[in-house]
N, C-alpha and C positions, 0 to 999 in steps of 0.2 A: 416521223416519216420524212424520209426526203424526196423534193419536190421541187421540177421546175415549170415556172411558170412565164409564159410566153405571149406577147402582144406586139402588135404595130398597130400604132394608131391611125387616126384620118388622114395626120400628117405625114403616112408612109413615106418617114425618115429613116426606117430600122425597125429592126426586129429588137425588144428590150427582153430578156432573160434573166431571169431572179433565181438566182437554187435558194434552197430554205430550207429550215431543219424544223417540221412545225408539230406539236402533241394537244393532246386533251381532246376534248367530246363539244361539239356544238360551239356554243358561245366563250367556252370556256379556253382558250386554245392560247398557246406561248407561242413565238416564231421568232428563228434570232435567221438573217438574211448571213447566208454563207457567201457569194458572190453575186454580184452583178456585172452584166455584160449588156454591152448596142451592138448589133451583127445588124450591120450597114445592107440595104438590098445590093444587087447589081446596076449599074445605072442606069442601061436596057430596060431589066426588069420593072425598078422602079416607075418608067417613063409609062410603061404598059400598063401598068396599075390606076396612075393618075388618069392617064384617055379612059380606061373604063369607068374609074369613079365621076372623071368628068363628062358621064351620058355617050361614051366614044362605043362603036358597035362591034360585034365581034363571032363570029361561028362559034358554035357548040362545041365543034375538035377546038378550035380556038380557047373557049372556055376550059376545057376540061388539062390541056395544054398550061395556063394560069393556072389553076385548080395544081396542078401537082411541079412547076415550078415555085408559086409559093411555098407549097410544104417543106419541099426542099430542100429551101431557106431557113424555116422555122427548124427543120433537122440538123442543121448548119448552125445553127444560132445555140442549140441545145449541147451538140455532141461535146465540145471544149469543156465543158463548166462540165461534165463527167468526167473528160481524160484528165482533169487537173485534178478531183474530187473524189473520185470512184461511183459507184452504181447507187442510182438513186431509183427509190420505189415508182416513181409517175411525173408524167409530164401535163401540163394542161394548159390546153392551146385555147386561147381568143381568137388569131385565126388574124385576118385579113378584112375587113368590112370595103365594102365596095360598092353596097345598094343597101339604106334603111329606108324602109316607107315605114312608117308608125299607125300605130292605131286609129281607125277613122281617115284617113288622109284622103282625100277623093281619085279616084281611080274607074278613069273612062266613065264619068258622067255619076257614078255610084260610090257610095262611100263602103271599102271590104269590113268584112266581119272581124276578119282577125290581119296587122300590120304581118311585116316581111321583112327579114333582115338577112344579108346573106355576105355571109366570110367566107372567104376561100383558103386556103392551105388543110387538105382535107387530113383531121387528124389519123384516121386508118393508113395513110401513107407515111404520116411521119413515125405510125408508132411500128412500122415497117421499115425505115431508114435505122430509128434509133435504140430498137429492137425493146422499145421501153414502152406497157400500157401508158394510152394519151387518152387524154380525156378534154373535147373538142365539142364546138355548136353546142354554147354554154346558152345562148339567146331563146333558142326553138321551145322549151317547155313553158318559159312563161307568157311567150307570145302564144303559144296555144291555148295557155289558161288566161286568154285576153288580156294582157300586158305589152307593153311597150317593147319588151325584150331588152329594158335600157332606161335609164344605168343601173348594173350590178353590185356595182363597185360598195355602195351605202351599207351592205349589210358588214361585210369586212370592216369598214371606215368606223362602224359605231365599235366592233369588239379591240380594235386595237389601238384606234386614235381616244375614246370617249376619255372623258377628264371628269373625276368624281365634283369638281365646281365651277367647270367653265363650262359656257356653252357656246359651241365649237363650229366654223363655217370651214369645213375641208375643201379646196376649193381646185380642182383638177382644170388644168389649161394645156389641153392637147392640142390635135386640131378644131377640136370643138369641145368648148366649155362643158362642167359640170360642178354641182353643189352637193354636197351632203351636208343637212343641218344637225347637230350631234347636241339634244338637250345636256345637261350637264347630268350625269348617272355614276352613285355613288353605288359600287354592288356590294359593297359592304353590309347596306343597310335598306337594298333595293334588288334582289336575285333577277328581276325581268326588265328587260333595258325597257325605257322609255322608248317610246316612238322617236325615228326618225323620217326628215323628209328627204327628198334627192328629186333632180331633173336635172336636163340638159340646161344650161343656161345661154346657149347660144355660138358664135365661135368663137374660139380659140383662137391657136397660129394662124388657122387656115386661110381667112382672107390678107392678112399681113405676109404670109409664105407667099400667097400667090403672086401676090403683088410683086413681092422684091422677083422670082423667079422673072418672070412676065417682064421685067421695068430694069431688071440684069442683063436681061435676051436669054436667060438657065448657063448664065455663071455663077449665081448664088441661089444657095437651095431656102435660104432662111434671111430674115437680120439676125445678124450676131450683135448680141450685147446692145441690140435695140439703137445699129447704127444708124442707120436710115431714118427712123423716125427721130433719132434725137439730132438731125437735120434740118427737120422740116416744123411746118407750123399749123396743128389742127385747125379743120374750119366746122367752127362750134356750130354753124348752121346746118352741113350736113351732119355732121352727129345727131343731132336735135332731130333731124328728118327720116334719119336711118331706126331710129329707135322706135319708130314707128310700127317696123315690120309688124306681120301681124304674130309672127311665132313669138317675139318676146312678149307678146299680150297675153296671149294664151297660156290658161292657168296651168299647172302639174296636173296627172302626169303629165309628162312630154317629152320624146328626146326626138333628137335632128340630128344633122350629117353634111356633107356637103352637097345632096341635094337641092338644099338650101342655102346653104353658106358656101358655096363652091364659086367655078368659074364662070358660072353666068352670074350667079349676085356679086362678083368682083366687075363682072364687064358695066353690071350697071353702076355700081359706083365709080368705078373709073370714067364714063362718060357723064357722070354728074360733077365727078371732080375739073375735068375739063371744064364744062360750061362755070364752070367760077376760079377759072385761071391758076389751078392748084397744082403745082411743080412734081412731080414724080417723089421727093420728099416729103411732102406735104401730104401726098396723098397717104404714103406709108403712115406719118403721124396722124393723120384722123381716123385710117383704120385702126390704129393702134390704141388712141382714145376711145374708138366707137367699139370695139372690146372690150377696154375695162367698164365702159360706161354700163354694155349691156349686161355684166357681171353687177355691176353696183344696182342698179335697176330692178333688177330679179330677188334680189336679197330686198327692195324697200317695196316691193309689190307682192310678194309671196310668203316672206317669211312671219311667223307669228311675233318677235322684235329681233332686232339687228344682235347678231357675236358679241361674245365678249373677243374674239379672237377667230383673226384668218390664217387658215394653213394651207400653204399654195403649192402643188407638185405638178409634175409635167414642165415640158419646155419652157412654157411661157414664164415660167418663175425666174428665169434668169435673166431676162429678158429688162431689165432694171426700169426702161424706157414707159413699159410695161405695166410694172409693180407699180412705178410711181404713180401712173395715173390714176391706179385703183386704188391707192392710198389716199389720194386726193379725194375721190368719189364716196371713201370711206373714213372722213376724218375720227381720229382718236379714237381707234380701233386697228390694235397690231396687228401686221400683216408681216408673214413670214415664209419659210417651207418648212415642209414635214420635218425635215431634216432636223428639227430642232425638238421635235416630239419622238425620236427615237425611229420614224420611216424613212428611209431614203427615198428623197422629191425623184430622182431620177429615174428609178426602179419600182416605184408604189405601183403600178396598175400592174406588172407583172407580178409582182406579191402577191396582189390581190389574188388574181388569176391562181396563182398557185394554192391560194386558202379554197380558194371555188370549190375547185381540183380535189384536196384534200377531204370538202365535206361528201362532194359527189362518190368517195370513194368509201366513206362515212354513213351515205346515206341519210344526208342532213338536208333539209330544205332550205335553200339557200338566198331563196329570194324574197324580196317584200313588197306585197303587195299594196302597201300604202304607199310605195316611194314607182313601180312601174305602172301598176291599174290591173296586174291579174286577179281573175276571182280566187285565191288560194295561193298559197308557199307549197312551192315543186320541187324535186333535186332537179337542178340543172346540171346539161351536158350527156355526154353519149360517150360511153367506154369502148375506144379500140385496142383490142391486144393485138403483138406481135402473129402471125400467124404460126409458128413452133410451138407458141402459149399455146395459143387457141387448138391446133394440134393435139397437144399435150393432155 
């Protein structure tokens, strides 16, 4: 089946698009990555994305306005990787996140029954643009079956990264961290994978993105090549202080967003970084430390024992500034990108998205609930066809 799969993450830097040529039933599944593509937002659009994930208010026309200009985009991000390709069976959109509350979170005084997670680029319109069944609002089954709705990503990660004798910490650095621990599973000699675990692990780019934007005036969208902080000089006391948060304590499940890790937790650390005379460099390097650190953290408070080996995709992998520190945090334990286990680091969550895609299409349960908190394994996602299909 071919299949493309579509994401932008926290860091709503782009649209990533993966086509993929993917076969087999369930667990069992081959996927060789045909192309990948980054289909940039507009820079308007982007800005409107960020004020609403950053708590910024908005009308309903308003809303629904976003709502089918992201799609748009997502239809935009897809149609090239067809005209260069030919016709591919389905599309499967992750969508746009712009509001996660998680499970339990307190809400007006009460804590809700079941979390909230809401992406926008509604698949019914893109599979309207690209006249191609999309399969979209991957999150909504297993937050109904009392999950997190977050992260997805673990159950792909064991079938295509697992290593018959290492065991394996895939380590996702978008805008906001994530872990999948991948015991080592020989199915040779072992048909039912071992358990895996997964959580959010905290942020990612996000508060380093904000910063450099913010500390640029939004002449720079990111650090490139971890300029900024290989400037400046960590201050090992607010690291120490930041690590405090209470989300990094809190056991699995759990995932987060920039609810958390966004631009009010940047305004407080920036007015902490002031009160101890911390340079606009400085400050990029301690968030950039207090990063890896809360990645290192999470592996020595959660995990049953530490990798034989890290596998790092998303932005943050290039990021060397980055890497190093979490190499530091994780002495004599190699630390790499997927790119070296046969995933491409830059394209892995749209892969993913597209195996989703494929089992939803399959009728495969695709989620785990020892790595999100739902009571049971759901098909995730909701099938939109073209309306001529549907028609038809």
């Amino acid at each position: 089946m071919r299949v493309i799969g579509l994401i932008s993450g926290t860091s709503v830097d782009g649209i990533d698009a993966a086509l993929v040529e993917v076969e087999g039933q369930g667990y069992e599944i081959t996927l060789r990555l045909v192309e990948g593509q980054i289909w940039p937002y507009p820079p308007g659009l982007r800005q409107e994305i960020l004020q609403v994930c950053a708590g910024g208010s908005l009308t309903l026309e308003a809303l629904a306005e976003l709502d089918d200009a992201i799609a748009q985009e997502f239809a935009h991000a897809a149609l090239p990787l067809i005209h260069r390709h030919g016709p591919v069976h389905l599309l499967a959109s992750h969508g746009q996140t712009v509001f996660h509350r998680p499970l339990g979170s307190p809400h007006r005084g009460h804590a809700p029954r079941l979390g909230y997670s809401l992406q926008l680029g509604r698949g019914s319109e893109i599979a309207r643009q690209t006249q191609v069944p999309t399969v979209s609002d991957f999150r909504r089954a297993d937050i109904e079956a009392g999950g997190e709705g977050a992260p997805l990503v673990p159950i792909v990660d064991q079938c295509l990264l697992s290593h018959p004798h290492q065991t394996r910490c895939i380590q996702n650095i978008g805008g906001i961290g994530n872990v999948t621990y991948l015991p080592a599973w020989h199915r040779q000699t072992r048909a039912t994978p071992p358990p895996v675990l997964g959580w959010d692990t905290g942020p990612g780019n996000s508060l380093i993105d904000i910063a450099v934007q913010a500390l640029s005036e939004g002449s720079l969208a990111y650090d490139l090549d971890g300029a900024w902080a290989a400037r400046g000089t960590p201050c090992q006391r607010l690291v120490e202080e930041w690590l405090d948060h209470a989300y990094l304590g809190q056991p699995p499940p759990k995932s987060t967003g920039r609810e958390l890790f966004g631009w009010t937790y940047f305004q407080q650390c920036q007015r902490a970084a002031d009160q101890q005379g911390l340079n606009d460099f400085d400050l990029v390097a301690t968030l950039t430390q207090f990063t890896a650190a809360t990645i290192a953290q999470s592996y020595q408070r959660f995990l049953p024992a530490l990798p034989d080996v890290v596998l790092v995709c998303g932005g943050g992998g290039y990021n060397p500034v980055l890497m190093g520190y979490l190499q530091d945090y994780l002495p004599g334990i190699p630390i790499s990108l997927t790119d070296g286990a046969g995933m491409a680091a830059n394209y892995k969550e749209a892969i993913a998205f597209a195996v989703l895609g494929f089992w939803h299409w399959q009728r495969f349960p695709a989620n785990l609930p020892g790595v999100t908190g739902a009571s049971k394994a759901v098909i995730l996602g909701q099938m939109h066809y073209p309306v001529d299909m549907v028609d038809s």
